[in-house]
N, C-alpha and C positions, 0 to 999 in steps of 0.2 A: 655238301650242297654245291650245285655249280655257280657258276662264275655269272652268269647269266639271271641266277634266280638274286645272287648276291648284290648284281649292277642295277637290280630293280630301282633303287633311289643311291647308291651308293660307291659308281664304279663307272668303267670307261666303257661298259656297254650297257649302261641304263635307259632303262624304257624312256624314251620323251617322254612321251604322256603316262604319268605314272600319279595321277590324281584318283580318286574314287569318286569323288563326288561334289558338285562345284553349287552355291545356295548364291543367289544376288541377295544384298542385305537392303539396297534402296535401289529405287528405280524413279530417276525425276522423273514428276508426273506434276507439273506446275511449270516449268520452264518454256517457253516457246522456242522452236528450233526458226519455223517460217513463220514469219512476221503477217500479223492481219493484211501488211499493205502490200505485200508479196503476194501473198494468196486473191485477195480481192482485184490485185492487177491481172493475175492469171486467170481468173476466171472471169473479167468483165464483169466486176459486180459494183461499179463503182458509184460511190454513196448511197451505197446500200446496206447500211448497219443491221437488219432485222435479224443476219442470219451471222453473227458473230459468234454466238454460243456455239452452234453446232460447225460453225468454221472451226472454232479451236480446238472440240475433240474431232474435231478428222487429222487435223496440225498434229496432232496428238499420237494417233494411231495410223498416221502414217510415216512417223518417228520413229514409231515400236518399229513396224515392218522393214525400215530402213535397217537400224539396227542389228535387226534378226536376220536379213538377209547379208549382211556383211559379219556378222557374228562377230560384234564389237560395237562397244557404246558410243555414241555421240560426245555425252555428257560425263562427268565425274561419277563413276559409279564402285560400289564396293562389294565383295565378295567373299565370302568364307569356303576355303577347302580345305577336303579332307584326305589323310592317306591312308594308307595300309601301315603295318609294321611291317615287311617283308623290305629286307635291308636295313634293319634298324642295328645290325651288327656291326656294321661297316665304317668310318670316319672318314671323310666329312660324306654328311649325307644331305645330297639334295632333290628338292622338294619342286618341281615345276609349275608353275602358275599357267592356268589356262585362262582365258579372253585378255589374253596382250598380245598385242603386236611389237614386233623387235621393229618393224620401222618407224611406227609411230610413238615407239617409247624406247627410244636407245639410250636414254640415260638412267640414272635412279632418280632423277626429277620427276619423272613421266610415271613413276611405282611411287607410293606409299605403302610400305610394311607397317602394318596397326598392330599385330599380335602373331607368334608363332606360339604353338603350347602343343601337352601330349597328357595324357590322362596317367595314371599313374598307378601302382601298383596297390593303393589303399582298396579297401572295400565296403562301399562301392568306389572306381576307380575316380579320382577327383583331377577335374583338369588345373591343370599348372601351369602357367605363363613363363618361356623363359627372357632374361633378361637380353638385349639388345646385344652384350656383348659376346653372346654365343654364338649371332649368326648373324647372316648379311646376304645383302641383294647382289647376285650373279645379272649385271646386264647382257651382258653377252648371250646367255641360254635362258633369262628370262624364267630364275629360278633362284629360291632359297637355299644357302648352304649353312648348314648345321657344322660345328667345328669341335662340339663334342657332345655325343650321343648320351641321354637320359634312362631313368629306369621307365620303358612305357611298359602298360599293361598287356598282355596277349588274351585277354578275355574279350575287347573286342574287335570290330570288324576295322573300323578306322581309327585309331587311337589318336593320331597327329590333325593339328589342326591350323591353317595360317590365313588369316585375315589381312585382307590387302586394300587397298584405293586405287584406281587408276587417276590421272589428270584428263580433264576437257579434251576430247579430240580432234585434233586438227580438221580435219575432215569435213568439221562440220561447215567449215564455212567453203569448200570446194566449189566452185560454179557447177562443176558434173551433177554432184551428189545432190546440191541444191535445186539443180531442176530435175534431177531423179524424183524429189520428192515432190516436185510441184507436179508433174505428170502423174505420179501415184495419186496424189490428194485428187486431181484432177479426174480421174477415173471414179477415184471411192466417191465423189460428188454426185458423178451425172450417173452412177449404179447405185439405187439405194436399194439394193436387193442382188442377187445371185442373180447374172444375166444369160449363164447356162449352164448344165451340168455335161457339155462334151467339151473334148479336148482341142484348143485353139492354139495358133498359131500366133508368138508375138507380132507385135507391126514391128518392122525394122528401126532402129536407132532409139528404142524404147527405155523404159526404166531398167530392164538387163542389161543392153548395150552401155547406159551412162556406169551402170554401180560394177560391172566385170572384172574391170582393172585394180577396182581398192576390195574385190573380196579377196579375204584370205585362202590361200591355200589351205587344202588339209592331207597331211602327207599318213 
C-alpha cells in the first residue's frame, strides 16, 4: 500500500480534507443576529410594529445566507462527522474537522470535542465511544488525533464518527458583516418575489464587496 493511500488520515502526507460526510446537528433558529431596532432604522420604518413578524423571519433567513456564504456559523453550532477507515493502520491518526476556521478558533476554547467513536467489529457493528484520554484537539490543523487505533469494522463505508461544538463567532458582531446583512435583508424586503431570471451585475460596494474578506478560502 503506498505511503499516500497510508497518509489518508494517518501520515505526513495526509489528505486535508479527509472527512466523508459532515451532518449540522442544530441550527439556532430562535436567536436574533439584527436586532428589530437595527432593521427598523434601516429601512425607515419607524414605529411601525405591524410588520415585526415578518421582520424577524427575513432577520432569520438572511442569517442563513450570511452563513452559507461565508461557510461558517455565526452562532454556536454542532456537527457530527464521518470518516473512511483507509488509514486506520497507522498511529496517531488524524481526523480533520470541517466548518472551522483556524483564525477564528486558534485555541481549543473555540472547539468542543463532544464525542469521537468507531463502530466495531460485533454484528451488527455497534458504535463505541472512546474515552477522552485516547485522543485530543490538534489547534494547529484543526483536527482530531487518535493516540491509539481501535478494532473498527471494514463492513462499512464510514465507520469513525466525531462530534464537535464550535463557540459563538466573532464575526458576528463585525460592523462589515453587520451591514452585509442589513443590505441583504434590505433587498429580500423590497423583492418579495424573483425580480428576474437574467444574469445581473452586482452594484459596487455591495453584500460581496462587505463579506470577501472574512470568506474562507477553499484550497
Amino acid at each position: 500500500m503506498s505511503s499516500e493511500i497510508l497518509g489518508a488520515q494517518g501520515g505526513a502526507t495526509r489528505n486535508p480534507f479527509n472527512y466523508s460526510k459532515v451532518e449540522q446537528l442544530n441550527r439556532d433558529v430562535v436567536t436574533p443576529w439584527l436586532t428589530l431596532e437595527e432593521i427598523t432604522q434601516q429601512l425607515n420604518l419607524f414605529d411601525d410594529e405591524s410588520q415585526d413578524t415578518y421582520l424577524s423571519s427575513l432577520e432569520l433567513a438572511t442569517r442563513f445566507a450570511i452563513e452559507d456564504y461565508l461557510g461558517m456559523s455565526i452562532f454556536s453550532m454542532t456537527y457530527r462527522v464521518w470518516y473512511g477507515a483507509q488509514g486506520t493502520i497507522t498511529a496517531p491518526m488524524a481526523l480533520d474537522l470541517p466548518e472551522v476556521s483556524q483564525n477564528l478558533y486558534p485555541t481549543q476554547a473555540g472547539i468542543t470535542i463532544n464525542s469521537v467513536g468507531y463502530y466495531n467489529n460485533s454484528a451488527p457493528p455497534t458504535l463505541t465511544l472512546l474515552t477522552a484520554a485516547t485522543y485530543y484537539y490538534d489547534a494547529s490543523g484543526n483536527r482530531v488525533i487518535l493516540t491509539s487505533l481501535p478494532t473498527i469494522t471494514s463492513d462499512m463505508a464510514n465507520p469513525i464518527v466525531v462530534q464537535y461544538t464550535t463557540a459563538a463567532n466573532p464575526l458576528q458582531t463585525y460592523p462589515a458583516i453587520k451591514q452585509a446583512g442589513l443590505l441583504l435583508l434590505t433587498h429580500l424586503y423590497n423583492q418579495r418575489s424573483n425580480s428576474t431570471e437574467a444574469s445581473l451585475k452586482n452594484i459596487p460596494f455591495g453584500v460581496d464587496t462587505l463579506l470577501r474578506p472574512y470568506k474562507e478560502l477553499v484550497m
